[in-house]
TORPA-4810 file (N, C-alpha, C, O; in nm, 3 decimals):
<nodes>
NODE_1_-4.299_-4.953_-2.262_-4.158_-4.918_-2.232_-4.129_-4.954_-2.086_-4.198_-4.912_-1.992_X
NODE_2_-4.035_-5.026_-2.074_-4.011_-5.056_-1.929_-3.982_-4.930_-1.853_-3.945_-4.819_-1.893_X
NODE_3_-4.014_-4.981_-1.712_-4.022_-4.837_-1.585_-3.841_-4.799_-1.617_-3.773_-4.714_-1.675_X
NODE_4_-3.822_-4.923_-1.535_-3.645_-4.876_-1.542_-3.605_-4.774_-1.658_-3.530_-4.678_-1.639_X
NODE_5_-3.655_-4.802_-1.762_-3.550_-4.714_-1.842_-3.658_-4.571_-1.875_-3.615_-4.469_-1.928_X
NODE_6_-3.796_-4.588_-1.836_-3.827_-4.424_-1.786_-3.764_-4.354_-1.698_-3.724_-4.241_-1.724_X
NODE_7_-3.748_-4.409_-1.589_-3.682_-4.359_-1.488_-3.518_-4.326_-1.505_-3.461_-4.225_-1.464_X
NODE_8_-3.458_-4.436_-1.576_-3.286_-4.415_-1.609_-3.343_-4.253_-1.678_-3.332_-4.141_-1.629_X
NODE_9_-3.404_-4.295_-1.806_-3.428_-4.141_-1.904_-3.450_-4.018_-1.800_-3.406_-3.904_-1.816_X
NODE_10_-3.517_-4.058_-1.706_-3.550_-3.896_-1.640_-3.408_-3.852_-1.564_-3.351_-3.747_-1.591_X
NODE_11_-3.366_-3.937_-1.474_-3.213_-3.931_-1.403_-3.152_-3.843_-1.480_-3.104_-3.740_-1.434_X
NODE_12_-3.146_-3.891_-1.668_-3.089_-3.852_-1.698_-3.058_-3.713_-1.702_-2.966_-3.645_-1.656_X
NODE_13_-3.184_-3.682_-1.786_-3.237_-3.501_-1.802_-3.178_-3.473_-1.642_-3.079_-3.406_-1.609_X
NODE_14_-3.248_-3.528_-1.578_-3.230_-3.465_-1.436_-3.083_-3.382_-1.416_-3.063_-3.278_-1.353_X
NODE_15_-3.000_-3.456_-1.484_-2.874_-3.458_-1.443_-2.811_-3.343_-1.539_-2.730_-3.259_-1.502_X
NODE_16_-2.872_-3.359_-1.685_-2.852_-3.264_-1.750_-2.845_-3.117_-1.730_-2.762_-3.031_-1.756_X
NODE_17_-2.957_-3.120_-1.678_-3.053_-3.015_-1.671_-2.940_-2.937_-1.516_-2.947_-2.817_-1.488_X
NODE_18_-2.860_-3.023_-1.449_-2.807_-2.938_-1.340_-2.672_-2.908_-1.356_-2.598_-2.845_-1.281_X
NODE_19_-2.639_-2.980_-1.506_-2.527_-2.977_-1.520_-2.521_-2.796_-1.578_-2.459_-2.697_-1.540_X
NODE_20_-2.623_-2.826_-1.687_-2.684_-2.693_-1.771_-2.678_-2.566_-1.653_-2.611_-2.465_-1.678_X
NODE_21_-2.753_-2.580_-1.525_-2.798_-2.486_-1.449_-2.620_-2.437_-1.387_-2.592_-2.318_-1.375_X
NODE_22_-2.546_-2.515_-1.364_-2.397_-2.511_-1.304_-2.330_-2.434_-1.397_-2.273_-2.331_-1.361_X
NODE_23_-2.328_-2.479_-1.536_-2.257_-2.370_-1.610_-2.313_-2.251_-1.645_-2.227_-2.171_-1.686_X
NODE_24_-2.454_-2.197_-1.645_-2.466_-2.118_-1.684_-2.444_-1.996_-1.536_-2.437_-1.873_-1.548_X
NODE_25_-2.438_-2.065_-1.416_-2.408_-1.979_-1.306_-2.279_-1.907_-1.285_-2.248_-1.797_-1.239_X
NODE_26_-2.183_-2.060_-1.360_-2.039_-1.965_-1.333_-2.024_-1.865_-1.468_-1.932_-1.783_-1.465_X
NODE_27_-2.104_-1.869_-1.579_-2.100_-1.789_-1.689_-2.131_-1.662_-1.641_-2.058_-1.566_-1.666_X
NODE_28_-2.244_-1.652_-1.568_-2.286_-1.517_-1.504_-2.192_-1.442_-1.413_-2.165_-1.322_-1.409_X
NODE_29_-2.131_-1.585_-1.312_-2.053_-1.555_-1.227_-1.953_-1.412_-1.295_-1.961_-1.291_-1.274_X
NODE_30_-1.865_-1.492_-1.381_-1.765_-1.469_-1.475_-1.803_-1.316_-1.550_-1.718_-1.228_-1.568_X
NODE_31_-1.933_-1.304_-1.586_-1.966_-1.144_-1.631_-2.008_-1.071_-1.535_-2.035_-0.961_-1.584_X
NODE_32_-2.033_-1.071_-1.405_-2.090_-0.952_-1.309_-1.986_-1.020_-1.189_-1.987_-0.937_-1.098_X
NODE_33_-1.935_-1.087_-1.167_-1.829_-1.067_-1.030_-1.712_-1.071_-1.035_-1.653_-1.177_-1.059_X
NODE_34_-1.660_-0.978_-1.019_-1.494_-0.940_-1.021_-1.386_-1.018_-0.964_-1.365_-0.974_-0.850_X
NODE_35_-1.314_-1.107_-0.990_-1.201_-1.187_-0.982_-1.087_-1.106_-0.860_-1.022_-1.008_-0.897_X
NODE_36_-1.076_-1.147_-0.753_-0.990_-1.046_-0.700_-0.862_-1.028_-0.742_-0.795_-1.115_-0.797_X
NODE_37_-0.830_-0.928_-0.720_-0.661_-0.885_-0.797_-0.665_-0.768_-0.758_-0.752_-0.681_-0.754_X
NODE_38_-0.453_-0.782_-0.703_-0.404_-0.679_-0.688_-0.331_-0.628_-0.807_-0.293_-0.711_-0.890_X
NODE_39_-0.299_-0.452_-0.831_-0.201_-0.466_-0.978_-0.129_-0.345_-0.929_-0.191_-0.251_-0.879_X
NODE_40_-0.031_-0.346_-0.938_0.089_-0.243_-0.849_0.142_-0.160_-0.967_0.186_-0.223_-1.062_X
NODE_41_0.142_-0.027_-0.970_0.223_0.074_-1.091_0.315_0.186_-1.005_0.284_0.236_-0.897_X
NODE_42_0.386_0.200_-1.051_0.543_0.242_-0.994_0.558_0.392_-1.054_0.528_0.391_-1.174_X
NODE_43_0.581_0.469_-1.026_0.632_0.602_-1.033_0.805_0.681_-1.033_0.859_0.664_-0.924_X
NODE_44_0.870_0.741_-1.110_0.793_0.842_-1.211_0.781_0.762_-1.342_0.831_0.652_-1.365_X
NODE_45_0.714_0.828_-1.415_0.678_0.750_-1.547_0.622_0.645_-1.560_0.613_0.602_-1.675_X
NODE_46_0.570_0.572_-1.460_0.544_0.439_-1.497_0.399_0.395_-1.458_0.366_0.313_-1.372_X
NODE_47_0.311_0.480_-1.551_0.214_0.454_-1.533_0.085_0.462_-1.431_-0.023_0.412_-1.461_X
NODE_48_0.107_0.523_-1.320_0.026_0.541_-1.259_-0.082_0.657_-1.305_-0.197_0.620_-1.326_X
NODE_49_-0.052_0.778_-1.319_-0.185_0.824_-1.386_-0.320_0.775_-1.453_-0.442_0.779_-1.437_X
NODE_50_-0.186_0.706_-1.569_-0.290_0.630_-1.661_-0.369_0.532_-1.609_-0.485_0.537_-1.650_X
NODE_51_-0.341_0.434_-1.522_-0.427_0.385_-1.436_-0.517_0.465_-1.391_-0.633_0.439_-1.424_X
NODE_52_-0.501_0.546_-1.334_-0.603_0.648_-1.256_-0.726_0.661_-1.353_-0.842_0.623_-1.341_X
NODE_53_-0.650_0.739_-1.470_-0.797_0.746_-1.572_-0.831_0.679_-1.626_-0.935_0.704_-1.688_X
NODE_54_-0.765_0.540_-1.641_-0.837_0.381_-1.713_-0.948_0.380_-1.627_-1.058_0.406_-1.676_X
NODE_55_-0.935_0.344_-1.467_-1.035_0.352_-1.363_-1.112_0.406_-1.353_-1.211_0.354_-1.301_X
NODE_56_-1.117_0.532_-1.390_-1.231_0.642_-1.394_-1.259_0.644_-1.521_-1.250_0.763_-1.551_X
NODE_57_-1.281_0.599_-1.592_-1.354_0.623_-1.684_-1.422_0.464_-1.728_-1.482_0.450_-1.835_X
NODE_58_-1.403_0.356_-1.633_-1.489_0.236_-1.603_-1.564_0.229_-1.500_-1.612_0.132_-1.441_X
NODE_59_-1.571_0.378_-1.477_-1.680_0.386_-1.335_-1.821_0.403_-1.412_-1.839_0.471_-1.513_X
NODE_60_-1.910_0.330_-1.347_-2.065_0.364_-1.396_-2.157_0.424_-1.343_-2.238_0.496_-1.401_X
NODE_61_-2.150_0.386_-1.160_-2.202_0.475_-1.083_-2.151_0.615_-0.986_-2.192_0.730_-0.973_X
NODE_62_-2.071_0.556_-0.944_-1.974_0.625_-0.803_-1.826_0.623_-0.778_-1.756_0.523_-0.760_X
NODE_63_-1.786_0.770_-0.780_-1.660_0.751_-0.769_-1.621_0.855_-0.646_-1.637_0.976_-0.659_X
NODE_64_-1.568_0.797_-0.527_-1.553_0.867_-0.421_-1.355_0.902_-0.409_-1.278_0.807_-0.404_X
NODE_65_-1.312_1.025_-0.407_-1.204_1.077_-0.401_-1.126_1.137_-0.226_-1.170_1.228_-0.156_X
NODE_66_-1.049_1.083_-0.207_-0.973_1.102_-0.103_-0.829_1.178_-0.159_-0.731_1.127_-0.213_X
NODE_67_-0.852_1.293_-0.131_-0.692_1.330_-0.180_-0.618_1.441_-0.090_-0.684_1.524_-0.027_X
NODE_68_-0.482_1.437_-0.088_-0.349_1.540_-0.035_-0.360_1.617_-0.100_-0.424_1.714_-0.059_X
NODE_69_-0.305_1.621_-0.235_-0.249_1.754_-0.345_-0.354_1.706_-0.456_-0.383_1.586_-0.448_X
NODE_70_-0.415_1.779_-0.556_-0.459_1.753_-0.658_-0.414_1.874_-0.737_-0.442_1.993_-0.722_X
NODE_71_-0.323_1.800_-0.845_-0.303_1.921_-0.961_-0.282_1.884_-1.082_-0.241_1.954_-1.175_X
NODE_72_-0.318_1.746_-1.085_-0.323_1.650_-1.228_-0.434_1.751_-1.291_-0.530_1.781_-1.220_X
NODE_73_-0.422_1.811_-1.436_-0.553_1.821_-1.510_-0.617_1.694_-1.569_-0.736_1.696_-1.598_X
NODE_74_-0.565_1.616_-1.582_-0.610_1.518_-1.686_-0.666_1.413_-1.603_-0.726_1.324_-1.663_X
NODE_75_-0.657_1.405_-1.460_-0.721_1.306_-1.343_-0.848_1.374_-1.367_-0.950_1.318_-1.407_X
NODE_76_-0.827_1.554_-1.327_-0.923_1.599_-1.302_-1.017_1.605_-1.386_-1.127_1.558_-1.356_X
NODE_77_-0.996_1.661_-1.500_-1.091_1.611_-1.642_-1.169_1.494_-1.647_-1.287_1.489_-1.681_X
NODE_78_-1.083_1.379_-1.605_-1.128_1.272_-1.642_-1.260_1.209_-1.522_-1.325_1.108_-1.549_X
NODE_79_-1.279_1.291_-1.389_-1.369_1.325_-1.281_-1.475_1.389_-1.357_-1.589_1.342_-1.361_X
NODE_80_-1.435_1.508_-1.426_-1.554_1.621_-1.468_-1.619_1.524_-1.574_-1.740_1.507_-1.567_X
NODE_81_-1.539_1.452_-1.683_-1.642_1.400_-1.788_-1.691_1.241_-1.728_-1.754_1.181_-1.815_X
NODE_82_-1.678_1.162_-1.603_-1.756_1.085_-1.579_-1.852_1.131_-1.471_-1.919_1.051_-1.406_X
NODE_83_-1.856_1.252_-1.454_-1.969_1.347_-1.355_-2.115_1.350_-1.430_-2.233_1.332_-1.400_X
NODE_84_-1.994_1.399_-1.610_-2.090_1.474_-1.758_-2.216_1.318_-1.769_-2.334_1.322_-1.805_X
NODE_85_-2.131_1.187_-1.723_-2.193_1.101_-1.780_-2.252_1.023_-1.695_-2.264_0.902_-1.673_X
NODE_86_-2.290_1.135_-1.647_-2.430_1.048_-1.482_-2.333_0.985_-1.414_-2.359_0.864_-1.421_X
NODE_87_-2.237_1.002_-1.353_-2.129_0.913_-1.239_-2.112_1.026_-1.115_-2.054_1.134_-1.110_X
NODE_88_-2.186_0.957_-1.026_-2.193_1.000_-0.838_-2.046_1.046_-0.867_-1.969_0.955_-0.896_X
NODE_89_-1.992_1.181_-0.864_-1.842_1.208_-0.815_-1.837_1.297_-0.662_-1.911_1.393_-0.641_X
NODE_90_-1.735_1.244_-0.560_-1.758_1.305_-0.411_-1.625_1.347_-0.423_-1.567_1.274_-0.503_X
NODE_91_-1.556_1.430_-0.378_-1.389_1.467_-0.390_-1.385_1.496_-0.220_-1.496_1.513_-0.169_X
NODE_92_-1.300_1.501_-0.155_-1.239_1.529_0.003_-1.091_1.569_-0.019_-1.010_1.480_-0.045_X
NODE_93_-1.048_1.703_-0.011_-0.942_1.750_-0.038_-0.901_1.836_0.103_-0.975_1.914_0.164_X
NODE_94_-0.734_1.792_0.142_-0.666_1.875_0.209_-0.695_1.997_0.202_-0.718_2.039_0.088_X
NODE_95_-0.705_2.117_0.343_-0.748_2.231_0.298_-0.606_2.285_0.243_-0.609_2.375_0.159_X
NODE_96_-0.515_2.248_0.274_-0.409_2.327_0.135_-0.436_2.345_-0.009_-0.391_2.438_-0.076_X
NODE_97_-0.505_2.258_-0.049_-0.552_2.282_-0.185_-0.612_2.458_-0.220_-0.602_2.510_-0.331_X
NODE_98_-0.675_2.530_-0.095_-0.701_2.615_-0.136_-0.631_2.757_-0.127_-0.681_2.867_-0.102_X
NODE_99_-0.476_2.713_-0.159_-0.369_2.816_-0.111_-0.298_2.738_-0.227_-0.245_2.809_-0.312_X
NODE_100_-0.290_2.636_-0.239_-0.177_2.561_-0.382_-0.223_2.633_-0.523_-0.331_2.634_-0.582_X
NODE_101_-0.127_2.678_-0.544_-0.147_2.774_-0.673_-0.187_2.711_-0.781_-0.247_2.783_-0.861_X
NODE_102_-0.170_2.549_-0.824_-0.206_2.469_-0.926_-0.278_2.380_-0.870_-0.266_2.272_-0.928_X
NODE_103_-0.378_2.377_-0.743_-0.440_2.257_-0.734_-0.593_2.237_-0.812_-0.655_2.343_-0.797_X
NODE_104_-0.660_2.155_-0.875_-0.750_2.194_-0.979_-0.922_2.180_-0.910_-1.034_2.148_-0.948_X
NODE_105_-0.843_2.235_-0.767_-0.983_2.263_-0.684_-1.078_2.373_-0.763_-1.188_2.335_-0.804_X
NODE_106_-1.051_2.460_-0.776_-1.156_2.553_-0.872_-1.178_2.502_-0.991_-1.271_2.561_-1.048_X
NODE_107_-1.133_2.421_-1.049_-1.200_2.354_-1.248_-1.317_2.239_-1.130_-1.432_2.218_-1.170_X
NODE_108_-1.281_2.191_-1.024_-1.365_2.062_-1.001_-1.485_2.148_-0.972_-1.599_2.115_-1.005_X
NODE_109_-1.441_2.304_-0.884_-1.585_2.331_-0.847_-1.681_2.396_-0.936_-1.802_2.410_-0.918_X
NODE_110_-1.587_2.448_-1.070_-1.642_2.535_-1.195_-1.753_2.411_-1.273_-1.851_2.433_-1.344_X
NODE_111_-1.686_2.255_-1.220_-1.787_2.179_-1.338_-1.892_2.085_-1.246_-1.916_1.966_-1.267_X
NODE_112_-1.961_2.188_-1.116_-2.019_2.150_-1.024_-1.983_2.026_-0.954_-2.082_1.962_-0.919_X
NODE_113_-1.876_1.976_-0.925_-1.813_1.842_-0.876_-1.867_1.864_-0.678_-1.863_1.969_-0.615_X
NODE_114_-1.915_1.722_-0.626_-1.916_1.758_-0.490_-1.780_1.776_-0.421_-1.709_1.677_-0.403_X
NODE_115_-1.748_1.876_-0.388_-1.618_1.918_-0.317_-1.608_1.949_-0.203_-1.643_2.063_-0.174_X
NODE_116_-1.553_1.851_-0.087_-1.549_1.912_0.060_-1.370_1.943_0.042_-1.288_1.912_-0.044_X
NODE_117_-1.364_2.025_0.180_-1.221_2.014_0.253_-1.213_1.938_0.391_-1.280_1.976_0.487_X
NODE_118_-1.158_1.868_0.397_-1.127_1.817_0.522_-1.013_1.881_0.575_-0.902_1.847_0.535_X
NODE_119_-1.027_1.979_0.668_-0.965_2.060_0.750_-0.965_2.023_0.893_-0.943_2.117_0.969_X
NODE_120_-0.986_1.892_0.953_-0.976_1.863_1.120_-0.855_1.787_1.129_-0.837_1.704_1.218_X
NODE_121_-0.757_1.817_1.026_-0.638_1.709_1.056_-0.535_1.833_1.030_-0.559_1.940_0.973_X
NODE_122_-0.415_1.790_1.086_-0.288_1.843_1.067_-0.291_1.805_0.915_-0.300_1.919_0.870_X
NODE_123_-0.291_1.742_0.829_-0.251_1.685_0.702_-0.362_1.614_0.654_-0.345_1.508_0.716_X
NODE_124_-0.457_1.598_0.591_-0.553_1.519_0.524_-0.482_1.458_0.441_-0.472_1.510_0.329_X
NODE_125_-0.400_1.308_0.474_-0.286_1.293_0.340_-0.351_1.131_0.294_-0.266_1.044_0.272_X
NODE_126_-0.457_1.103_0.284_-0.507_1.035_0.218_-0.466_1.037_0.029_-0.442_1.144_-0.026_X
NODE_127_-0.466_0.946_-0.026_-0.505_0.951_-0.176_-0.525_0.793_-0.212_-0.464_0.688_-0.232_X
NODE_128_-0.643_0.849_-0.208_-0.744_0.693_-0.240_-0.897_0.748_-0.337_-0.950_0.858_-0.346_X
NODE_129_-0.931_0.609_-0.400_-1.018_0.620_-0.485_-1.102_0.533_-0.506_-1.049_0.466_-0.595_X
NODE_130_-1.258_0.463_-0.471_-1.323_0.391_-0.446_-1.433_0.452_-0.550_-1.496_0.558_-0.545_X
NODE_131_-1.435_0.310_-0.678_-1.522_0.338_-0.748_-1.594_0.209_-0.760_-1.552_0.096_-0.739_X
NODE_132_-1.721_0.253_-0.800_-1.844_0.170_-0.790_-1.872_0.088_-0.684_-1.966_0.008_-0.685_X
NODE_133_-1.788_0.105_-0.583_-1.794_0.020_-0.412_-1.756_-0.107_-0.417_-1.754_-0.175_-0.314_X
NODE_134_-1.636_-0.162_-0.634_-1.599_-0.251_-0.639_-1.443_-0.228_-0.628_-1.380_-0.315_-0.568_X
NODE_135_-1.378_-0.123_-0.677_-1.266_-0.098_-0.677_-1.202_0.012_-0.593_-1.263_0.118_-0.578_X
NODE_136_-1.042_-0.013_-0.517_-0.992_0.079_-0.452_-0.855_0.136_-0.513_-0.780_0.049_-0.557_X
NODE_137_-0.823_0.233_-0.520_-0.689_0.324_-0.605_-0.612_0.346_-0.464_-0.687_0.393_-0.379_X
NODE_138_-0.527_0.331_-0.435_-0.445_0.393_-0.319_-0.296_0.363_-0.341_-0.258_0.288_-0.431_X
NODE_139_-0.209_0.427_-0.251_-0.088_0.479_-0.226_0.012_0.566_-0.225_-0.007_0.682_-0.262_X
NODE_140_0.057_0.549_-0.209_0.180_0.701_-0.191_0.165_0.797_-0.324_0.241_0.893_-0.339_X
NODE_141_0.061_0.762_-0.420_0.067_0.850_-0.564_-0.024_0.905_-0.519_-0.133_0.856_-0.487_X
NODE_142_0.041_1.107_-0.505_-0.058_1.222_-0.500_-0.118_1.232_-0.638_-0.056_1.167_-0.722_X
NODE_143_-0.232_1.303_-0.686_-0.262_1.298_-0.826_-0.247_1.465_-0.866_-0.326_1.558_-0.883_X
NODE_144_-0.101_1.447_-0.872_-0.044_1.537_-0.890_0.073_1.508_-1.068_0.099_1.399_-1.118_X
NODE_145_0.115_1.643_-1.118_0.208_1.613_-1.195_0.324_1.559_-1.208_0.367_1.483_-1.294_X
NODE_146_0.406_1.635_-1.054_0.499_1.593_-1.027_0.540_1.433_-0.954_0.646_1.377_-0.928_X
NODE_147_0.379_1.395_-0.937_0.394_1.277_-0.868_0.421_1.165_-0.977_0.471_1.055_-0.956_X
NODE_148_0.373_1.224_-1.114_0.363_1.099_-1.226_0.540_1.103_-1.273_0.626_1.015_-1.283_X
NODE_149_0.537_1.272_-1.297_0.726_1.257_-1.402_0.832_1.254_-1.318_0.939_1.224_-1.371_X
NODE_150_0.832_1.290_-1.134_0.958_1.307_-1.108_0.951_1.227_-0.947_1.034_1.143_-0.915_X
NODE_151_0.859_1.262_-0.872_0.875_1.123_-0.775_0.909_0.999_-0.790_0.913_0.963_-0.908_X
NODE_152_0.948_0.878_-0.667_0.897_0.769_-0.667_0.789_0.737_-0.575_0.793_0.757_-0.454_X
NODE_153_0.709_0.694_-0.627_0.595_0.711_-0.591_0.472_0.521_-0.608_0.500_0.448_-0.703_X
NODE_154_0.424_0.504_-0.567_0.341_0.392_-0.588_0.199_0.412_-0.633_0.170_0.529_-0.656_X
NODE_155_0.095_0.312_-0.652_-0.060_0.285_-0.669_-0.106_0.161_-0.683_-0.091_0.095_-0.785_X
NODE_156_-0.152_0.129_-0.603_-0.219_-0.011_-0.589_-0.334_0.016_-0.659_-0.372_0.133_-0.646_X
NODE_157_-0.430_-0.083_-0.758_-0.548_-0.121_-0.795_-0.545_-0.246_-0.716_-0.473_-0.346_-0.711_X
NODE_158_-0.684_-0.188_-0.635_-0.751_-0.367_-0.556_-0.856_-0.389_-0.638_-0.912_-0.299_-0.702_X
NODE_159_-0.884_-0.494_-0.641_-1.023_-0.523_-0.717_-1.100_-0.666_-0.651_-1.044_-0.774_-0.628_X
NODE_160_-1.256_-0.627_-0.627_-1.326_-0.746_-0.594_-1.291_-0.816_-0.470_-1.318_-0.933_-0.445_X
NODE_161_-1.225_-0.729_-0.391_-1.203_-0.757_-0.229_-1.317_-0.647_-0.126_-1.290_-0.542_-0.067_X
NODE_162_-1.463_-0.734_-0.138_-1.576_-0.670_-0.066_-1.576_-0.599_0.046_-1.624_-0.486_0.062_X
NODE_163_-1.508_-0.685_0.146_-1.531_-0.633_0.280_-1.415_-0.541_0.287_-1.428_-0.458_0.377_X
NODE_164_-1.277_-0.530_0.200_-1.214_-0.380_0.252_-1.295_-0.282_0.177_-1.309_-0.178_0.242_X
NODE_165_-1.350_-0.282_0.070_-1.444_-0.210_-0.003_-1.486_-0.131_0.084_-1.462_-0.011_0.085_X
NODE_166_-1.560_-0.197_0.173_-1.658_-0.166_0.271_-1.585_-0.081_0.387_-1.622_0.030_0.425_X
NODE_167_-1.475_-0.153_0.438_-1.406_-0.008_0.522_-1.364_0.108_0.471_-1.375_0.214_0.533_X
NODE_168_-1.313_0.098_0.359_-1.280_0.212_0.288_-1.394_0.318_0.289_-1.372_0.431_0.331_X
NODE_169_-1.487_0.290_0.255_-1.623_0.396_0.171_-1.631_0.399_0.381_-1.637_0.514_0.425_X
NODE_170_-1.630_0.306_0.469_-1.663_0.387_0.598_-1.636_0.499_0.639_-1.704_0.593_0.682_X
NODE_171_-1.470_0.472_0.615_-1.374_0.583_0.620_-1.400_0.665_0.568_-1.442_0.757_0.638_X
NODE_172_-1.393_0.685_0.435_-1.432_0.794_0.347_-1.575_0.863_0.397_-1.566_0.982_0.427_X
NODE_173_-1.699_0.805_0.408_-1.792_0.877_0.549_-1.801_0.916_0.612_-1.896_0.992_0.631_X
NODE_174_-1.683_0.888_0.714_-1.688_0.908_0.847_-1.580_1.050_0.851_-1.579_1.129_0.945_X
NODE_175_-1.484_1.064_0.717_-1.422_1.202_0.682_-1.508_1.331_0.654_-1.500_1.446_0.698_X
NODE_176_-1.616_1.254_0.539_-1.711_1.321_0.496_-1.795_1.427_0.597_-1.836_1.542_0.582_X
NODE_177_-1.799_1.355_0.679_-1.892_1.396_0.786_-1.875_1.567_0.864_-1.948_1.664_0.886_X
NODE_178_-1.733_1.527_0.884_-1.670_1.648_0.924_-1.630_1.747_0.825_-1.627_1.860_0.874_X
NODE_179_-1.601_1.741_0.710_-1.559_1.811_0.625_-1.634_1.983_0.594_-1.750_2.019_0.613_X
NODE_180_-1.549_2.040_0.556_-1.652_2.186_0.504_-1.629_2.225_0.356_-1.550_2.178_0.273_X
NODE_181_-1.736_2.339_0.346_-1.693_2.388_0.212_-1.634_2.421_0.157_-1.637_2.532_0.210_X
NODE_182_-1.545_2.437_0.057_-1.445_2.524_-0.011_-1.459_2.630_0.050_-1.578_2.633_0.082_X
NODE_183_-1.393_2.746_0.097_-1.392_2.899_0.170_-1.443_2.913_0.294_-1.482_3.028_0.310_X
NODE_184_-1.463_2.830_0.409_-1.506_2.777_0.478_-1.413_2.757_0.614_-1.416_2.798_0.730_X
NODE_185_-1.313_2.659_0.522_-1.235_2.561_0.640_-1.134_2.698_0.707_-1.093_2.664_0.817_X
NODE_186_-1.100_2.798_0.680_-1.024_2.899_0.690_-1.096_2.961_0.848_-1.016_2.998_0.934_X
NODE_187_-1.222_2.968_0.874_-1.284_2.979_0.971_-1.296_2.902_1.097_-1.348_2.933_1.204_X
NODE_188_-1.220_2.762_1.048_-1.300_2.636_1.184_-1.166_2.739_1.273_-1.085_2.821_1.229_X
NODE_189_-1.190_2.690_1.401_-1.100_2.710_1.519_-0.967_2.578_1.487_-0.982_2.466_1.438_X
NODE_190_-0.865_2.632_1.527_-0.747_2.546_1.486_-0.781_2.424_1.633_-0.814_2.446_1.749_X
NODE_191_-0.757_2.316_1.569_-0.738_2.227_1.754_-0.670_2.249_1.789_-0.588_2.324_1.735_X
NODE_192_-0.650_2.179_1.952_-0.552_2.265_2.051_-0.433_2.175_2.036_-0.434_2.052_2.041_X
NODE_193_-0.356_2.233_2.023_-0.214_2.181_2.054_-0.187_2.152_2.168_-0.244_2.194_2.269_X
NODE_194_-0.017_2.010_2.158_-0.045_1.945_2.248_0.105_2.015_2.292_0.210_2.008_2.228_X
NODE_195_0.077_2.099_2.444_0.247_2.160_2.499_0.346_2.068_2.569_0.337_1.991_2.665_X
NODE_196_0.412_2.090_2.513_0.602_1.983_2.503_0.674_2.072_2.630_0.714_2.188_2.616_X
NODE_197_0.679_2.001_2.745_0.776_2.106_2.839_0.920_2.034_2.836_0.954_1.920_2.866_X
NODE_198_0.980_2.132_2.795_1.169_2.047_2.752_1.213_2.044_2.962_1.131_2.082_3.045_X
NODE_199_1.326_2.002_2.991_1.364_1.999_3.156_1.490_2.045_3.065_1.516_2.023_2.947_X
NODE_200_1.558_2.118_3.169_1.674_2.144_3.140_1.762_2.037_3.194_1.760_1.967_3.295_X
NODE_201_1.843_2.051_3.084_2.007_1.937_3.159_2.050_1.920_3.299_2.148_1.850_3.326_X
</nodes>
């Protein structure tokens, strides 16, 4: 058999064989790396909840909670049964929550959920949601009732944008840090206020 056409034959495979290796990378690509996308849901009625618990309940490992008001049951539920199903849940709640007559701070702590208060701010008015360290939930939507039927209100889903990923969960750390326990925050020392001297006319 002539060389040349051993050699054409091997080129060939050669070539095959990287063509083979190219598609099967973006195939993988395509099942384990997330396509970035933003997806925007509008308030009242329009869907933002349901987002909320589509999201949480496609969490597998970790779902870290930043919230103002919490008095959704059905957010909150939907926290307790991906807790039930081996999912890291961290919650950081305004210390108003523990004076809000419907906030579902006691069901999160009845179904052992990790629960801080972040009490070093005038307002802890975060509401954000970082699950599996691939996806972020944020905007003006408290996960509240009234935030779904009678506000206007927003929620961004980010998806597969790494490096804000990564500031987010900082943030959310660096809240963490300071935070106290449920029955707790009632004790810190208030910070000092800053005194306003008016001049007269």
């Amino acid at each position: 058999m002539p060389e040349w056409y051993i050699a054409g034959a091997g080129a060939g495979v050669g070539f095959g064989v990287t063509i083979l290796i190219a598609y099967a990378f973006e195939w993988l690509k395509r099942q384990f790396v997330t396509p970035p996308t933003v997806t925007a849901h509008y308030s009242p009625k329009g869907g933002c909840k349901d987002a909320v618990i589509t999201e949480i309940s496609h969490a597998r490992r970790e779902i870290l909670v930043q919230a103002y008001s919490f008095s959704c049951k059905e957010i909150a539920q939907a926290l307790v049964t991906a807790a039930g199903r081996g999912v890291t849940v961290r919650v950081l709640l305004d210390k108003s929550n523990e004076k809000e007559t419907y906030s579902e701070i006691g069901d999160l702590e009845q179904h052992k959920i990790d629960l801080l208060i972040d009490a070093s701010h005038a307002i802890a008015h975060n509401k954000i949601m970082i699950i599996d360290a691939a996806t972020i939930l944020t905007g003006s939507f408290n996960f509240t009732r009234q935030a779904e039927l009678e506000n206007a209100e927003n929620l961004l889903v980010i998806k597969g944008h790494g490096a804000l990923v990564d500031q987010y969960r900082q943030n959310f750390h660096a809240h963490r840090d300071h935070c106290l326990k449920p029955g707790t925050a009632a004790n810190r020392p208030a910070a000092p206020g800053r005194v306003v001297q008016l001049q007269a006319a």
